[in-house]
Every structure is written in structure tokens, then in C-alpha cells.
BAFI-3210 file (N, C-alpha, C; in Angstrom, 3 decimals, decimal comma, padded with zeros to 6 digits):
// residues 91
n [1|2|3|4|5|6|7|8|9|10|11|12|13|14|15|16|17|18|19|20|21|22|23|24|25|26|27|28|29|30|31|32|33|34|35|36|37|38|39|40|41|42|43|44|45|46|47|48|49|50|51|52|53|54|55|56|57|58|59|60|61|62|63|64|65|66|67|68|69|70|71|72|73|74|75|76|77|78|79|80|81|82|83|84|85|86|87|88|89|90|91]
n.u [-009,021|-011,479|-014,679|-014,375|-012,235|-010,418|-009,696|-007,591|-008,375|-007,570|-005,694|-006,777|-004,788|-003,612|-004,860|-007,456|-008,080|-006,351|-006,562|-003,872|-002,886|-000,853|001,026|002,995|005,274|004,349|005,251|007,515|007,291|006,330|004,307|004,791|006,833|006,068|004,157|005,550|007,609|005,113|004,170|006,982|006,429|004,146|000,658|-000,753|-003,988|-004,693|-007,218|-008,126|-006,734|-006,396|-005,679|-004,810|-004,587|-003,496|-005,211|-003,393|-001,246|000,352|001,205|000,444|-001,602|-001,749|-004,250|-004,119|-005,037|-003,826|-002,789|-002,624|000,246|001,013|001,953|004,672|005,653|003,893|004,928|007,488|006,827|006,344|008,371|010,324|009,039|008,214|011,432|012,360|012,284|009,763|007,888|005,564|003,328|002,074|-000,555]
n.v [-030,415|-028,746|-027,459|-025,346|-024,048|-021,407|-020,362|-018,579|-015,921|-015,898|-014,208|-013,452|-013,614|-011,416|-008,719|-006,230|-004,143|-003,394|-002,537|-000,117|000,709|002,918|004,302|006,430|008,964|011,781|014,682|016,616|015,337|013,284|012,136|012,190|010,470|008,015|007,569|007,629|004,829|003,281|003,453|002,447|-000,132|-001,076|-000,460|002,422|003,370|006,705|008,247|006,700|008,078|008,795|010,946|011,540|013,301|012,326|012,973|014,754|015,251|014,172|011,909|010,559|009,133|007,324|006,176|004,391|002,384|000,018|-001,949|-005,147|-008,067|-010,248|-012,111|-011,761|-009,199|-007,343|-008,042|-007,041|-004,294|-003,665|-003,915|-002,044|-000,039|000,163|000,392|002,687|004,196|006,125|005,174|003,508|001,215|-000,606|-001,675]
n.w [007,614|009,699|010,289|011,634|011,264|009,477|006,285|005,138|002,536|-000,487|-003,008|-006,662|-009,141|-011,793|-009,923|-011,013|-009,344|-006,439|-003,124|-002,114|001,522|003,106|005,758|007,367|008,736|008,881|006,691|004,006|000,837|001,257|000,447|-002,859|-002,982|-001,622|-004,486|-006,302|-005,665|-005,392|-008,379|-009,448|-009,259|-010,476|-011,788|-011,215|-010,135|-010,180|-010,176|-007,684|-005,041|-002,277|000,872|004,201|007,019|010,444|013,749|015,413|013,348|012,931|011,478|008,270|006,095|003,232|000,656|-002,104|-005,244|-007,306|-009,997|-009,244|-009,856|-008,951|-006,332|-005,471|-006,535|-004,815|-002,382|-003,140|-003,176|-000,397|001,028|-000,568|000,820|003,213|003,924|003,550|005,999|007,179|006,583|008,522|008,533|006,417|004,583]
ca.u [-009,483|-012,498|-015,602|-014,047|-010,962|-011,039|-008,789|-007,223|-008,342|-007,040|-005,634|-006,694|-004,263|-004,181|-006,110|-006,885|-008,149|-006,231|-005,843|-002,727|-002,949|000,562|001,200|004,131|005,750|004,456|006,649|007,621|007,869|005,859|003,177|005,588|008,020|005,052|003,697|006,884|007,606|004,510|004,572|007,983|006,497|002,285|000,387|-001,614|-005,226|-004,553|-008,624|-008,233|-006,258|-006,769|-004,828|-005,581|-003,676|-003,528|-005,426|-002,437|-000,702|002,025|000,956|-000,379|-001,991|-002,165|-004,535|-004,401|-005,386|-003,356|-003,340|-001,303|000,406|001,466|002,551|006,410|005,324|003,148|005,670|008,845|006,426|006,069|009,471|010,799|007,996|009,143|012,784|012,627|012,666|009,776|006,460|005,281|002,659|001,745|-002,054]
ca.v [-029,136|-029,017|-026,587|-023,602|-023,922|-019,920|-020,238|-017,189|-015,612|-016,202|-013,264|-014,059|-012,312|-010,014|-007,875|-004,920|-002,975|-003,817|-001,514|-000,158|002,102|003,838|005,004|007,000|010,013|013,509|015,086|017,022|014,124|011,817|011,814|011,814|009,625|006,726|007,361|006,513|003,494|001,990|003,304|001,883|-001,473|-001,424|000,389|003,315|004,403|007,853|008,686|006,497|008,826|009,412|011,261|012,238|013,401|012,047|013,834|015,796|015,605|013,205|010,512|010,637|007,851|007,875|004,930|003,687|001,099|-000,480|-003,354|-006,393|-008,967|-011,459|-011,853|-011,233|-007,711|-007,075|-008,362|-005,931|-003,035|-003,887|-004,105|-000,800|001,434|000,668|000,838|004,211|004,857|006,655|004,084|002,814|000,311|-001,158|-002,238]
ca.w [008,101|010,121|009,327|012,638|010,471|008,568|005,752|004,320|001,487|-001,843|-004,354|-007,833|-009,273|-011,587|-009,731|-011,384|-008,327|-005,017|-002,608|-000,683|002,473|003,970|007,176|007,574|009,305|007,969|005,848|002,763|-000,217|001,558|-001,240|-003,898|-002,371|-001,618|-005,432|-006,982|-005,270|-005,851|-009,644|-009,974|-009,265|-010,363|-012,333|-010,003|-010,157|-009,143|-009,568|-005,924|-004,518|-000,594|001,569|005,782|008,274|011,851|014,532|015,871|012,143|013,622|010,593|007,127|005,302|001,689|000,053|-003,814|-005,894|-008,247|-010,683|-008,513|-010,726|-008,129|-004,855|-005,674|-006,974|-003,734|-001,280|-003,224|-002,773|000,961|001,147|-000,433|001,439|004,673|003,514|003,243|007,383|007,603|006,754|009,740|008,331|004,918|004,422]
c.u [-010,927|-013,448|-015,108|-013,185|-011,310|-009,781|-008,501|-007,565|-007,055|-006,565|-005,815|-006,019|-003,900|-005,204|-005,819|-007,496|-007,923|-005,767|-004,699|-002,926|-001,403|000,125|002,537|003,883|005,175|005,150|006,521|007,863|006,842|005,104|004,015|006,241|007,162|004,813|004,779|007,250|007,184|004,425|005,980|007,326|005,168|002,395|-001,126|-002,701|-005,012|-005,814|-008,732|-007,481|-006,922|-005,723|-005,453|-004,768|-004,494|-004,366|-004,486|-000,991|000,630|002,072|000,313|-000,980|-002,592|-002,805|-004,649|-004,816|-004,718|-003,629|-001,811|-001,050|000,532|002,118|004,030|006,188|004,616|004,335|007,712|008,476|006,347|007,540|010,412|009,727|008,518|010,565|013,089|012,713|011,237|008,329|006,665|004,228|002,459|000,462|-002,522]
c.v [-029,279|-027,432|-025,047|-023,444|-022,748|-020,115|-018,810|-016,770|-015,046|-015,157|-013,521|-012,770|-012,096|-009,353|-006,062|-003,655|-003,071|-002,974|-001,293|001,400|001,975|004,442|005,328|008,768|011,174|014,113|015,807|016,233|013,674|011,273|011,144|010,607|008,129|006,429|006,990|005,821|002,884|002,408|002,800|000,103|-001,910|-000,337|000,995|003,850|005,288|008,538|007,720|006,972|009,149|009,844|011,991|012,208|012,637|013,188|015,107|016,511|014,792|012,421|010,847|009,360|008,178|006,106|005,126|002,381|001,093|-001,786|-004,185|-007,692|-010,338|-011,032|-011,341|-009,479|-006,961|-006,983|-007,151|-004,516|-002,474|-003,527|-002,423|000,496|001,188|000,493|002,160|005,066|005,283|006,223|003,420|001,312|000,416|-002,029|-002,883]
c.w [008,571|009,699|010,702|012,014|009,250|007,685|004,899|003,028|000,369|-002,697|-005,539|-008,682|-011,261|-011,280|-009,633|-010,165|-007,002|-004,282|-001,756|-000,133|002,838|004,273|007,309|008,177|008,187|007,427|004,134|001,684|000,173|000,384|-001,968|-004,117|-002,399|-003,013|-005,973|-006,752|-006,032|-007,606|-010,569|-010,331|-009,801|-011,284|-011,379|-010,877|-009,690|-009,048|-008,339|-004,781|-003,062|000,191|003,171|006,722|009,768|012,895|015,153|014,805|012,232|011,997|009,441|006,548|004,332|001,322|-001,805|-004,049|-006,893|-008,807|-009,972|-009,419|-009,874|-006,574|-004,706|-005,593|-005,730|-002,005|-001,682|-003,103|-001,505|001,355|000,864|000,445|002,690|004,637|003,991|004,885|007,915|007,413|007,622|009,433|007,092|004,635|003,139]
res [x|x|x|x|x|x|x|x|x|x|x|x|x|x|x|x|x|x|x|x|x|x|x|x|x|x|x|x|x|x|x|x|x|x|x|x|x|x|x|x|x|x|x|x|x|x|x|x|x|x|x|x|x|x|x|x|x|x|x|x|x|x|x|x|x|x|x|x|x|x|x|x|x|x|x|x|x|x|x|x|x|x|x|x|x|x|x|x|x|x|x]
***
């Protein structure tokens, strides 16, 4: 590897404060629907609670922080949130 070579940063994991943003469709649940997910799979800071609509209200994006155990656990959370139809991105 030469020294322009940017290698990706590392997760040392458990990490107890990593954040996740969702982007999904507006909607009745959405909250809910996002928080149980990721509390099926993490354990949620909900004092990091953010929530903001889209300029025209098309989009919501809700951010948390949870404690991430590993990449498995990160990558099945990724996985059921846009399952659900109606998350557009996963941060």
C-alpha cells in the first residue's frame, strides 16, 4: 500500500455510541416502526433521538445511537430497515 492509499476506517466494536440515520417515506408508524427494528437488534439511546422532515414533507429522517456489537448485528439492521418498502437509505 502506498502512502495516497486511504484505508477505511476500522469499527472497534463494541461501540457504545454509533450512530444510525433513516431515510424513509413519511408516514404514520414510521417512528415506531424504525425504533423497533433497531431495538429488536441493539440497544437504543433514545436521549439521541432526532427526527426532521424533508422540505416538502416527502421524507423523514430519524437519527439514533445505539450500542453496535459487530458487524453481523449492523449489517441485519441494514437489512430489515429497508425490508420494510418504505426506507430509502440507511446511514
Amino acid at each position: 500500500m502506498t502512502d495516497t492509499e486511504v484505508k477505511a476506517p476500522k469499527i472497534e466494536f463494541p461501540c457504545a455510541d454509533y450512530p444510525i440515520k433513516v431515510i424513509g417515506d413519511t408516514g404514520v408508524g414510521f417512528r415506531d416502526k424504525i425504533i423497533a427494528i433497531l431495538e429488536k437488534h441493539a440497544t437504543v439511546d433514545h436521549d439521541t433521538f432526532a427526527e426532521r422532515l424533508s422540505t416538502n414533507g416527502k421524507y423523514t429522517t430519524i437519527q439514533l445511537h445505539i450500542i453496535a456489537t459487530g458487524q453481523e448485528q449492523l449489517y441485519d439492521i441494514n437489512s430489515e430497515l429497508r425490508a420494510t418498502g418504505f426506507v430509502h437509505m440507511v446511514l
